[in-house]
C-alpha positions in Angstrom: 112.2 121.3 102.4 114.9 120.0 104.2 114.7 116.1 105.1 113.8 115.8 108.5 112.8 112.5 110.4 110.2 113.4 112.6 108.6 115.2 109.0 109.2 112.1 107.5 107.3 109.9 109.8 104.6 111.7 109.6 104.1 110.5 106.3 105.1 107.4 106.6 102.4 107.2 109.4 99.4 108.2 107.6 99.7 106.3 104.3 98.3 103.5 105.7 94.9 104.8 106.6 94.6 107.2 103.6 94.6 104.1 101.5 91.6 102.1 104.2 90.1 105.4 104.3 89.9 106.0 100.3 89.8 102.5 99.1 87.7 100.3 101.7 84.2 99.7 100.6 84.5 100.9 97.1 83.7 99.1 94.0 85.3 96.5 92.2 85.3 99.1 89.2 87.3 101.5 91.5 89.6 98.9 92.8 90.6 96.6 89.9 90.9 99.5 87.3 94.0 100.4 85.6 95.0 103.2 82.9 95.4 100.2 80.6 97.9 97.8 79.2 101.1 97.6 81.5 99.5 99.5 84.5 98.5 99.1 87.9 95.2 99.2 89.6 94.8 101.0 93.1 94.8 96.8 94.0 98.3 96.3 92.5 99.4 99.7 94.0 98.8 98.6 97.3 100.4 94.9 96.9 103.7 96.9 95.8 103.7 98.6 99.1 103.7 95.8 100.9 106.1 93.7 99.0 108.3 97.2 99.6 107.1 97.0 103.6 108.7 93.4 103.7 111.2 93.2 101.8 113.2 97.1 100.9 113.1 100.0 103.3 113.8 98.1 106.6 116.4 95.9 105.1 118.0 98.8 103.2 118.1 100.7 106.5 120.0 98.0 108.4 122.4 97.2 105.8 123.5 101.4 105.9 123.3 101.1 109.5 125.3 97.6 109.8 129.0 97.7 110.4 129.8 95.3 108.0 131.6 95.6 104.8 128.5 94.1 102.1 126.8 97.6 101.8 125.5 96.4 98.2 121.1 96.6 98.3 119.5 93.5 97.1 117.5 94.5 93.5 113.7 94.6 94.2 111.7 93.2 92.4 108.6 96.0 91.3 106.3 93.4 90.1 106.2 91.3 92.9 102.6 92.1 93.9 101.4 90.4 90.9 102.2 86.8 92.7 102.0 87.7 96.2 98.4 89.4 96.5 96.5 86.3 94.2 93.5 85.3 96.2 94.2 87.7 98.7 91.0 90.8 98.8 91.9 94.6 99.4 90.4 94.1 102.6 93.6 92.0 103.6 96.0 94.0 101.7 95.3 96.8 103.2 94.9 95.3 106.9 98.9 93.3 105.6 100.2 97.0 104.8 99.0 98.8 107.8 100.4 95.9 110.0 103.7 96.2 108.3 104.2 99.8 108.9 103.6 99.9 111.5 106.3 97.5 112.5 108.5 99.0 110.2 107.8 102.3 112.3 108.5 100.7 115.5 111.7 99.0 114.0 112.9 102.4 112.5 112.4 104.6 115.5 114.6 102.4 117.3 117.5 103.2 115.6 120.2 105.2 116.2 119.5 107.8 113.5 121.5 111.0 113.9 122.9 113.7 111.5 126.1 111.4 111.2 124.0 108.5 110.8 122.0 110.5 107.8 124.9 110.6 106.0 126.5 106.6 106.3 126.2 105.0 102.5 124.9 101.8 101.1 125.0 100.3 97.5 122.1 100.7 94.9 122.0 98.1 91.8 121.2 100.7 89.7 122.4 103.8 91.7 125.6 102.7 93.1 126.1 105.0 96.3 123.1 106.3 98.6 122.5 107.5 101.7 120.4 107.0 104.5 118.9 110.6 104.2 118.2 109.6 100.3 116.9 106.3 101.2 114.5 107.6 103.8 113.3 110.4 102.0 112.6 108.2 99.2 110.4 106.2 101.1 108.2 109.4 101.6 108.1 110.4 98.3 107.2 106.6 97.1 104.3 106.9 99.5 103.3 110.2 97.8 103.9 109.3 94.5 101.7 105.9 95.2 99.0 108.0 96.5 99.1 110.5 93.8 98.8 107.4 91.3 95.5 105.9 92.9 93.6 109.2 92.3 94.6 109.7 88.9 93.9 106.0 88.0 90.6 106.6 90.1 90.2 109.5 88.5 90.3 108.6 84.9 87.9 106.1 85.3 85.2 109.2 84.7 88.1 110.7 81.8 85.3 110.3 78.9 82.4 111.1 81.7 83.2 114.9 82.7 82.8 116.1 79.0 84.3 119.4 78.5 85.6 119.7 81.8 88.4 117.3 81.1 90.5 120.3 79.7 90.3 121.6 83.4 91.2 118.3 84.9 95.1 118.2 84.6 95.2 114.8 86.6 93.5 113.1 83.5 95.8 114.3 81.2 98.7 112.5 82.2 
């Protein structure tokens, strides 16, 4: 499909309370569980997304969006979470992330985004050129893509539990 903001949005909206909604009041077992070595738990997932809340999209945005000449993206830094959630409980996480996007809506929405807008450029480390319409549709797909990664590391906590059923499971297979 076609990027489109108001599409986009509402996306961006919902991730927030998809994650309270699957994730509060669960386990520790469901929470703190990875896929194993060099992994993330549904814990860590949601740490990135607020080190991304503070610290990528918005600032990304505004440096397209600036009329200045540095259009070059500060690297982010993926692992992040690892420092910034210690002795923090999901309960806070989550309440951090919702919080943040929902500032980061309000800050997006009032910009001047347009189809000319769509199209101004900034500077990716590892990329080199991008657009805003890349860079916001990105942020969609992250959400998804983080979301999609909770259930399966959810799910392959019962991988060795469904018994012959697994061969029907394609999201514990991966």
């Amino acid at each position: 499909m076609p990027f489109d903001l108001e599409k986009a949005i509402e996306i961006l909206t919902r991730t927030p309370e998809v994650l309270a909604t699957l994730l509060t009041g669960l386990s520790d077992e469901w929470i703190y569980q990875n896929e194993g070595e060099e992994t993330w738990s549904p814990f860590d997932v949601i740490g990135h997304l607020i080190h991304g809340e503070k610290t990528d999209w918005i600032q990304r945005i505004e440096i397209i969006l600036d009329n200045g000449n540095d259009k070059e993206f500060k690297p982010f830094d993926r692992f992040a979470q690892f420092e910034e959630s210690k002795g923090k409980n999901l309960e806070q996480l989550l309440n951090e992330f919702r919080d943040l996007r929902q500032q980061n809506l309000m800050i997006l929405l009032s910009k001047p985004i347009d189809k000319e807008t769509l199209a101004l450029k900034g500077i990716h480390p590892a990329f080199g050129q991008v657009t805003l319409k890349q860079l916001l549709a990105t942020w969609v797909a992250h959400d998804l893509g983080h979301l999609a990664q909770i259930a399966r590391v959810m799910a392959k906590q019962y991988a060795d539990e469904v018994g012959p059923w697994k061969e029907y499971l394609p999201i514990l297979h991966k």
